[in-house]
Kinemage of the C-alpha trace (Angstrom):
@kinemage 1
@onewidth
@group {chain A} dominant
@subgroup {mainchain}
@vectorlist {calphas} color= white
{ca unk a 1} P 49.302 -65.180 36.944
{ca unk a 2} L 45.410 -65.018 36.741
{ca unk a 3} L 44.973 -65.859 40.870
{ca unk a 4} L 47.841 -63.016 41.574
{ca unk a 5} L 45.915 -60.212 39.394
{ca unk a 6} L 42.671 -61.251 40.973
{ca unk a 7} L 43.923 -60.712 44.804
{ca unk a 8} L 45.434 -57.481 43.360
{ca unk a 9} L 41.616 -56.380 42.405
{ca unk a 10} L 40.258 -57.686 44.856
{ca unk a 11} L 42.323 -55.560 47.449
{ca unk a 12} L 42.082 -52.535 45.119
{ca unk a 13} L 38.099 -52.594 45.333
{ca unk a 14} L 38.052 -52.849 49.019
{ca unk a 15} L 40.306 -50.261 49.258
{ca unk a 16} L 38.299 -47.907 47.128
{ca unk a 17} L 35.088 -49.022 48.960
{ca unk a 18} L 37.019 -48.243 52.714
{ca unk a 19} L 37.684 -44.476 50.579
{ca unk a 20} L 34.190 -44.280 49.767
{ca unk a 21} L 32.695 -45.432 52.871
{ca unk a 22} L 34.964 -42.727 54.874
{ca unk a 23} L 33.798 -40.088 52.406
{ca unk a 24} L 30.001 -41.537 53.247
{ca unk a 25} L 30.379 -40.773 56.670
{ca unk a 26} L 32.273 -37.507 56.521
{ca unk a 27} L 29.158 -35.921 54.484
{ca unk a 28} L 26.963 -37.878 56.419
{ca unk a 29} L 23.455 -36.281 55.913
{ca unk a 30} L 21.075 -34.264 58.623
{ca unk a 31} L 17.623 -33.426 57.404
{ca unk a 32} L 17.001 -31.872 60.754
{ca unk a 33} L 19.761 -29.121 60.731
{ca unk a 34} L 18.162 -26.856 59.186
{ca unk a 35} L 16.184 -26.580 62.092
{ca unk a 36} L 18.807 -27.183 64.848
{ca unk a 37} L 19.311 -30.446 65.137
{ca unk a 38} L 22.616 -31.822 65.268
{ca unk a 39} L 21.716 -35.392 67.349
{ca unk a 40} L 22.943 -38.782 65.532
{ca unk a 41} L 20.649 -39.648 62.690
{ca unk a 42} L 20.060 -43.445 62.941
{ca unk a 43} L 19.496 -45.637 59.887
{ca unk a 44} L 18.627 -49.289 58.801
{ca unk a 45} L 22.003 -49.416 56.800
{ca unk a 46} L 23.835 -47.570 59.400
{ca unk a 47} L 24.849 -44.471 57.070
{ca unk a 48} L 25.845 -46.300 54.274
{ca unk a 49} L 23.159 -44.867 52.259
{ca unk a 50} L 20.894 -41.608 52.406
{ca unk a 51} L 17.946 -42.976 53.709
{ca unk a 52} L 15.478 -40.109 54.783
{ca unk a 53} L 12.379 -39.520 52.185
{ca unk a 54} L 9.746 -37.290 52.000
{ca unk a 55} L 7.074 -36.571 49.742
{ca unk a 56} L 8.716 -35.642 46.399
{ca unk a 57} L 7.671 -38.217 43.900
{ca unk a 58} L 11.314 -38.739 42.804
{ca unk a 59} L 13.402 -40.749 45.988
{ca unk a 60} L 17.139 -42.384 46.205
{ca unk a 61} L 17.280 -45.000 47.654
{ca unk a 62} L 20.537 -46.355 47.485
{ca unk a 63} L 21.994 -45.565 44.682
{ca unk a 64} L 19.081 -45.465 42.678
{ca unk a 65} L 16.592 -42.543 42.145
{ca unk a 66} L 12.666 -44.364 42.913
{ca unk a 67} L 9.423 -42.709 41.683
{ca unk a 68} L 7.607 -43.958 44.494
{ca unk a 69} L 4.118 -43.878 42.987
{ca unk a 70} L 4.830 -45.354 39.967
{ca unk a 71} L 7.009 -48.076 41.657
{ca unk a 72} L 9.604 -47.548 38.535
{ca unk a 73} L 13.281 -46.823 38.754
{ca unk a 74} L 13.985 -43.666 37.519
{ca unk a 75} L 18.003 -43.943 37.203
{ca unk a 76} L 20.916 -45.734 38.522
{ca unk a 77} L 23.212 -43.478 40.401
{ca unk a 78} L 27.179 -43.836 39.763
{ca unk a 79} L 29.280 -43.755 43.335
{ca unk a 80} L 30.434 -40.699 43.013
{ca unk a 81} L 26.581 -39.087 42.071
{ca unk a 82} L 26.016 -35.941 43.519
{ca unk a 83} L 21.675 -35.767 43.802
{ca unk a 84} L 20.500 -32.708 45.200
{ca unk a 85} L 16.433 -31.642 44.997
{ca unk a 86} L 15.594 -28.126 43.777
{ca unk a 87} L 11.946 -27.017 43.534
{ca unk a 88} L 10.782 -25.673 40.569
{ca unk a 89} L 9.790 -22.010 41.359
{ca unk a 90} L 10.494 -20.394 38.321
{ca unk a 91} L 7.333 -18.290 37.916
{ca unk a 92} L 8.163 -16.588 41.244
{ca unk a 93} L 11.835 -15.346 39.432
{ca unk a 94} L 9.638 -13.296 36.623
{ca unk a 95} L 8.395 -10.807 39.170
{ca unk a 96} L 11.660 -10.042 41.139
{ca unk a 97} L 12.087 -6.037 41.508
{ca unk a 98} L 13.611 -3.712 43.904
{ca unk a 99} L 10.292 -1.554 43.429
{ca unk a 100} L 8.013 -2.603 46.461
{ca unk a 101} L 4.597 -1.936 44.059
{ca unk a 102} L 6.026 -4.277 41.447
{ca unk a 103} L 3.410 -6.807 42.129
{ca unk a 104} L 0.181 -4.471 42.142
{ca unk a 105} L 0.717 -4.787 37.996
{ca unk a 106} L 1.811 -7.826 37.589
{ca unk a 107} L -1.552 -9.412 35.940
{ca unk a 108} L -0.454 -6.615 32.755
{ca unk a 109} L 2.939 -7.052 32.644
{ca unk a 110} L 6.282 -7.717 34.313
{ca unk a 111} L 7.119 -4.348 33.972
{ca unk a 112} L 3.895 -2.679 33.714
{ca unk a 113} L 5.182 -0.793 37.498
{ca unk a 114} L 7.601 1.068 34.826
{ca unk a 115} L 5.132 1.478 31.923
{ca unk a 116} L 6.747 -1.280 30.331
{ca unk a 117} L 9.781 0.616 29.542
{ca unk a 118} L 12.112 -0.150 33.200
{ca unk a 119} L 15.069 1.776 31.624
{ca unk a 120} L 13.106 5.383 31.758
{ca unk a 121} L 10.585 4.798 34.201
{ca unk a 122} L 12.560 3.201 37.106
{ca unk a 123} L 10.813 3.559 40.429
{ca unk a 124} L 13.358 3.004 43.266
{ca unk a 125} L 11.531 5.231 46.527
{ca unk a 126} L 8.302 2.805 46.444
{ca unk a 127} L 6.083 5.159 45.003
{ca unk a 128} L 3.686 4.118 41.468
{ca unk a 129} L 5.771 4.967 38.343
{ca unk a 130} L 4.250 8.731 36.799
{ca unk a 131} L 5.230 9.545 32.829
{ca unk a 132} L 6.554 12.680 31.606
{ca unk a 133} L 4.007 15.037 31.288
{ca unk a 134} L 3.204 15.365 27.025
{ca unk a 135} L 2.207 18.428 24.523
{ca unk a 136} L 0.448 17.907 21.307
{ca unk a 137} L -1.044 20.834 18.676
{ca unk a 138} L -4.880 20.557 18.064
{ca unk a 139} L -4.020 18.365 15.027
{ca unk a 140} L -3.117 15.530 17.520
{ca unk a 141} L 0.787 15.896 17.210
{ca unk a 142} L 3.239 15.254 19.736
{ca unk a 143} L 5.162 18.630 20.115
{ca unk a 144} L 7.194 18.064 23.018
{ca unk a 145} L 7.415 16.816 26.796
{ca unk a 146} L 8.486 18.584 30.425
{ca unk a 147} L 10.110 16.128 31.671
{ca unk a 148} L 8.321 16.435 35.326
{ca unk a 149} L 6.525 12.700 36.471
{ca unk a 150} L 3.398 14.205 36.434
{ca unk a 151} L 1.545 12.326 33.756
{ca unk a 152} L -0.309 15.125 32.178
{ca unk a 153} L -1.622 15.480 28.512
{ca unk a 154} L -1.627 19.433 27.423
{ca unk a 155} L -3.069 20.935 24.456
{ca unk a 156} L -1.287 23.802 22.772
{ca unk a 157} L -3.980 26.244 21.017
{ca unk a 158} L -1.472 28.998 19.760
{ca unk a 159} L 0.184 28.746 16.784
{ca unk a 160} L 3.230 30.701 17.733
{ca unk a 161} L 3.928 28.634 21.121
{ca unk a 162} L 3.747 25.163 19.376
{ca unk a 163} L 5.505 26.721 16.879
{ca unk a 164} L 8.361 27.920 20.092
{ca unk a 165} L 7.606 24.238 21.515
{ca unk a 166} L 8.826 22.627 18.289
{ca unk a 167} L 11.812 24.003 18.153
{ca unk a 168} L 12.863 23.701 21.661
{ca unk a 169} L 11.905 19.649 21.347
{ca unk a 170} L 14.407 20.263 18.220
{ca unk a 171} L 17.146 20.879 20.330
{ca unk a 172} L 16.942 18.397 22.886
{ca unk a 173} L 14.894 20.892 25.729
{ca unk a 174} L 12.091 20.335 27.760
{ca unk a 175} L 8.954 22.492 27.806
{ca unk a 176} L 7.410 24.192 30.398
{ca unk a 177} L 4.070 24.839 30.576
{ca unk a 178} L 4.494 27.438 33.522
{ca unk a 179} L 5.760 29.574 30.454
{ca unk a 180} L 2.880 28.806 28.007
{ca unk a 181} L -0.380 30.676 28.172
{ca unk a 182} L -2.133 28.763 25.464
{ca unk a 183} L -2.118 25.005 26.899
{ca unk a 184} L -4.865 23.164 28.096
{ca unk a 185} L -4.892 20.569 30.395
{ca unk a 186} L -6.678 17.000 28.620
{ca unk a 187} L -8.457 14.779 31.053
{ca unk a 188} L -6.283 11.339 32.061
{ca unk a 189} L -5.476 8.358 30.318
{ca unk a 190} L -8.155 6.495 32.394
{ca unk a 191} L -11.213 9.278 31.730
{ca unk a 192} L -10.117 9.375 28.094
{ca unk a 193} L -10.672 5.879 27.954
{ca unk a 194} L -14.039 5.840 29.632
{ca unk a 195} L -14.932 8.545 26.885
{ca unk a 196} L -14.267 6.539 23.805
{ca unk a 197} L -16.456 3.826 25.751
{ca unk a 198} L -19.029 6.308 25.489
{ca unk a 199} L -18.727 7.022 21.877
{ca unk a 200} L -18.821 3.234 21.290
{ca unk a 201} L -21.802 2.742 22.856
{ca unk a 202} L -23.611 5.716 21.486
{ca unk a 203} L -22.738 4.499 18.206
{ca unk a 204} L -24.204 0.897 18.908
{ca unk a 205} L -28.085 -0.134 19.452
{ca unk a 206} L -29.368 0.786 22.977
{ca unk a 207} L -32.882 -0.669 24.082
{ca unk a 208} L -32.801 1.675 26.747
{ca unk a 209} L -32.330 4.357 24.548
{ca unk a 210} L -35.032 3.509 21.729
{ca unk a 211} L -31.987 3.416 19.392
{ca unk a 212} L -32.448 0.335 17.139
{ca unk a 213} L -29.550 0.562 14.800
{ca unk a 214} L -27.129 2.802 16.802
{ca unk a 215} L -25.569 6.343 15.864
{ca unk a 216} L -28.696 8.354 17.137
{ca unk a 217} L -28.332 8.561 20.823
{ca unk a 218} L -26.118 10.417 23.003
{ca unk a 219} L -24.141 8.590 25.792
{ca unk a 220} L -22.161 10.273 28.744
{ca unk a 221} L -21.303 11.036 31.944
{ca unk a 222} L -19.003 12.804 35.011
{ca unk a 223} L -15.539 12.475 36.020
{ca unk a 224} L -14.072 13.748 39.385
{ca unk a 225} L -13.284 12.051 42.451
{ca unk a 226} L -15.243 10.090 44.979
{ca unk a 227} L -15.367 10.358 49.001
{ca unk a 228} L -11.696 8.127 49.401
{ca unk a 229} L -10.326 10.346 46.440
{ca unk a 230} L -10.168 7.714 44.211
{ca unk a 231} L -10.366 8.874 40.460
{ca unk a 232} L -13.864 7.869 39.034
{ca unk a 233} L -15.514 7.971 36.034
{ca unk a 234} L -19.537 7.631 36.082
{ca unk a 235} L -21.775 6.027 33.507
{ca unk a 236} L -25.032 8.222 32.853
{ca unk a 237} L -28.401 7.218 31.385
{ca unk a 238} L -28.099 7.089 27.685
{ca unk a 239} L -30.278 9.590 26.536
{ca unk a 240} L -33.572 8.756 24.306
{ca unk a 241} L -32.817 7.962 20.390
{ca unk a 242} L -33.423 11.148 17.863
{ca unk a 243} L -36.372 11.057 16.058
{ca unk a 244} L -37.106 12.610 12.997
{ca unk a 245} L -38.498 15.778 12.457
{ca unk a 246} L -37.589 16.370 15.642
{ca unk a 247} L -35.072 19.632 16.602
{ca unk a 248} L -32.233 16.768 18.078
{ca unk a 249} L -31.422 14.283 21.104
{ca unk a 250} L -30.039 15.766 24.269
{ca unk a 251} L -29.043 13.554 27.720
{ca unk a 252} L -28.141 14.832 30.861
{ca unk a 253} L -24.526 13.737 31.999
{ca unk a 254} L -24.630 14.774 35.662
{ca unk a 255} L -27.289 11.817 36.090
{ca unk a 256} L -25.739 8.499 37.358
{ca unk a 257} L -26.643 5.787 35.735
{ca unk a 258} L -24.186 3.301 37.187
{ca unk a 259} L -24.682 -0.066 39.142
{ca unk a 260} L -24.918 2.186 42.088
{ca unk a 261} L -27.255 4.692 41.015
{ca unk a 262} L -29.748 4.016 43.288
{ca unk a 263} L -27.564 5.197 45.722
{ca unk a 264} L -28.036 8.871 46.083
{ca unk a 265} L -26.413 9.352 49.374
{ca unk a 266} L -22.906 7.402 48.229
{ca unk a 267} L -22.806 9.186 45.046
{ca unk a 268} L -24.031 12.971 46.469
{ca unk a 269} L -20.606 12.416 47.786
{ca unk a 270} L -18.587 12.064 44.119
{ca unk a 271} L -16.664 15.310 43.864
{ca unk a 272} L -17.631 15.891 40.134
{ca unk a 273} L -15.361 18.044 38.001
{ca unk a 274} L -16.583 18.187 34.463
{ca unk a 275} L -18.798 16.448 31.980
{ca unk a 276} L -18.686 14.696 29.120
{ca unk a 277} L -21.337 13.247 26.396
{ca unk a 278} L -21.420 11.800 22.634
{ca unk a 279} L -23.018 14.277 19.688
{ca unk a 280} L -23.982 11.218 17.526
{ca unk a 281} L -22.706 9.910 14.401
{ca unk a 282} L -25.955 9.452 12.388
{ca unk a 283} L -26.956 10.945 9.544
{ca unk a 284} L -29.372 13.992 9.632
{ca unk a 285} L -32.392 14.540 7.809
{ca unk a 286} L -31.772 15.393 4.293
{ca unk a 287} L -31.125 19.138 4.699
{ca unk a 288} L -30.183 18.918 7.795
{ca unk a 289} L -27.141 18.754 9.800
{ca unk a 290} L -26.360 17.842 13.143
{ca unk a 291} L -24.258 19.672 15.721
{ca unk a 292} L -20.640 18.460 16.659
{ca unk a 293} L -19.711 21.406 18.500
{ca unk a 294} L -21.431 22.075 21.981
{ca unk a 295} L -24.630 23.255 21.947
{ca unk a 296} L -25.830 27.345 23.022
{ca unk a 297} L -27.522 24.887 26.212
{ca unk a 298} L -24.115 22.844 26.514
{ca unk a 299} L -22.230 26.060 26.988
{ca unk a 300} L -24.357 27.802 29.480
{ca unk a 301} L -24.830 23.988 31.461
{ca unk a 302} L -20.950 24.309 31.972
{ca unk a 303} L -21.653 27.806 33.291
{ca unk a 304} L -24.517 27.096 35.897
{ca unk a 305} L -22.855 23.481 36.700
{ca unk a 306} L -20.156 25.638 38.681
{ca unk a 307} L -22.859 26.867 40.992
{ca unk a 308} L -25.154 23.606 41.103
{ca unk a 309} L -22.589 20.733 40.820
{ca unk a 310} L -19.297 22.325 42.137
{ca unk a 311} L -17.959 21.564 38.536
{ca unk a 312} L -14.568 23.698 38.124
{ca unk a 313} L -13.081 21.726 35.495
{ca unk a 314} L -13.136 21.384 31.906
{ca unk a 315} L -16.412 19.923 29.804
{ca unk a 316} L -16.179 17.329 26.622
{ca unk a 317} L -18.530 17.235 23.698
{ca unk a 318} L -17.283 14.037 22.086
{ca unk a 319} L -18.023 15.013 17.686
{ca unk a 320} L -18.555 11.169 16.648
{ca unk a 321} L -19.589 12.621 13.226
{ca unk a 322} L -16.521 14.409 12.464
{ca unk a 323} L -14.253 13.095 14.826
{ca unk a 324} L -13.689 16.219 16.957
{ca unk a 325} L -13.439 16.637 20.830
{ca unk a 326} L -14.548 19.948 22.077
{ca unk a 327} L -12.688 21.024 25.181
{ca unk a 328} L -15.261 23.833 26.917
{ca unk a 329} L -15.215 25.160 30.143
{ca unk a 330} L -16.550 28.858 31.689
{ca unk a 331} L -14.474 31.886 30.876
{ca unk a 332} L -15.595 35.179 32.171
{ca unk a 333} L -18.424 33.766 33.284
{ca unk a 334} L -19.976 32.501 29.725
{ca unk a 335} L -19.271 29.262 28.273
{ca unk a 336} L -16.107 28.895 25.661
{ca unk a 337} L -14.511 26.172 23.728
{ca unk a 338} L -10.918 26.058 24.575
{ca unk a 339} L -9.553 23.687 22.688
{ca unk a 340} L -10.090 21.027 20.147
{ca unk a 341} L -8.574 17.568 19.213
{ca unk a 342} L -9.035 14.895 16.614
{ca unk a 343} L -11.438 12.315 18.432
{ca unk a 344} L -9.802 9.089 17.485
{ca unk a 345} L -6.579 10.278 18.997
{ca unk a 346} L -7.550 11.731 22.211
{ca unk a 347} L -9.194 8.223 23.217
{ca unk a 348} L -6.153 6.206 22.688
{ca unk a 349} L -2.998 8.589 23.597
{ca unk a 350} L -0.889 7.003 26.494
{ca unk a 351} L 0.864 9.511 27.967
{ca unk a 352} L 4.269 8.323 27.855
């Protein structure tokens, strides 16, 4: 009974291993295919086992998988094992967009291409993703959007029009500033930026400046565009710490004082379109008060820069005492605050 059973096995296993063996040889494996190759692969064990390695730590051999540099076994295989190497490129799957600029942003955010918000700001013909273009009131409130890709921050001065703008928001309208007479156009996110750096650094000790304790010197600069067109915002030369008994501080913003200074010809090229500069945060003399709002010399500068600097654009006192920008510019040939905004808004607003 035993000897009978045992020949039965016996023929059983080698006709499962005949099986296997024809199933070896009808997935026989080509590492050169890929390239072309179709010639007979030959092999110590002819074919019976998979026996082309490379450089991947983890090898079969047989029908176990070898870490070749730690000379361990990693696993023992069953027959009917299926091992297939995959590389681990899972970083590269993070960034996968149909928006061909996706990867300019990528050191922000995944979706930074779209503003972080791919559902709105989807970019499909190649070109950098633009926000709608937003409307506050001079109390820093958001009143409304146009809906164009424009990215553009307005200021509405007239009562009655953000008044009209609030209640076409209301019902689910865009604005248009083509039909507004009272907006203002606020500089970008980017220069807005730059100008709270300012008003940080006026409100911090400056050697340069002969400010030991910070709050009593006036920092600034120019925005525009250089020679490639490139949006730039320049640094200028802090301007010397107040002293007391004296009328004020003053600094001149049209005066690089960037790493490239030095260079007159490169910057004589910068196509400068308005100023901006810091009216301190420091306490006056007792009976005294200092200016927030720009100067009598501040508003004729932004008169006589149109002639000397080619500056056609708006002009930014930045009120660190009472937290006020002052938006100035020429109108009818004399120098006129056009709008205002609170100061801790206007350097943080993402126009979205």
């Amino acid at each position: 009974m035993n000897r009978i059973f045992f020949s039965f096995s016996l023929s059983a296993l080698m006709l499962l291993a005949f099986k296997a063996s024809a199933q070896r040889k009808d997935k026989e494996y080509n590492p050169f295919e890929s390239i072309g190759k179709k010639g007979k692969v030959v092999s110590a064990y002819g074919g019976r086992f998979i026996e082309v390695f490379d450089t991947d730590s983890i090898q079969r051999i047989g029908s176990v998988l070898f870490n070749i540099y730690q000379k361990k076994i990693v696993i023992l295989l069953e027959p009917d094992s299926v091992f297939i190497k995959t590389s681990d490129n899972t970083g590269a799957s993070r960034w996968y967009s149909v928006d061909p600029l996706a990867d300019r942003f990528t050191s922000f955010s995944p979706y930074n291409f779209a503003l972080n918000n791919p559902i709105l700001f989807n970019d499909p013909d190649g070109r950098a993703a633009r926000p709608f273009g937003d409307f506050y009131d001079q109390q820093g409130n958001k009143i409304g959007t146009d809906g164009k890709n424009d990215q553009k921050l307005y200021v509405v001065t007239d009562a009655k029009e953000v008044a009209a703008a609030q209640k076409t928001t209301a019902k689910g309208q865009k604005l248009d500033a083509d039909k507004m007479t009272s907006e203002v156009l606020l500089a970008s996110n980017h220069v807005r930026s730059e100008m709270g750096e300012a008003v940080d650094a006026s409100n911090k000790p400056s050697v340069k400046a002969g400010d030991k304790t910070g709050g009593y010197h006036e920092e600034g600069g120019y925005y525009g565009k250089n020679a490639k067109g490139d949006e730039i915002v320049i640094d200028a030369n802090p301007g010397g710490a107040y002293v007391k008994g004296t009328s004020g501080a003053s600094i001149d913003p049209t005066t690089p004082g960037d790493q490239y200074a030095n260079q007159a010809a490169w910057r004589a090229q910068d196509k400068k379109e308005g100023t901006f500069h810091v009216h301190f945060s420091g306490a006056a003399d007792p009976g005294y008060v200092f200016q927030m709002s720009p100067s009598g010399a501040d508003l004729r500068n932004s008169v006589t820069r149109v002639t000397t600097e080619g500056m056609t654009g708006n002009h930014y006192v930045l009120g660190a005492g009472n937290n006020t920008v002052y938006v100035y510019k020429p109108v009818n040939g004399v120098g006129t605050v056009i709008a205002t905004f609170p100061l801790d808004k206007f350097v943080i607003i993402q126009v979205k």
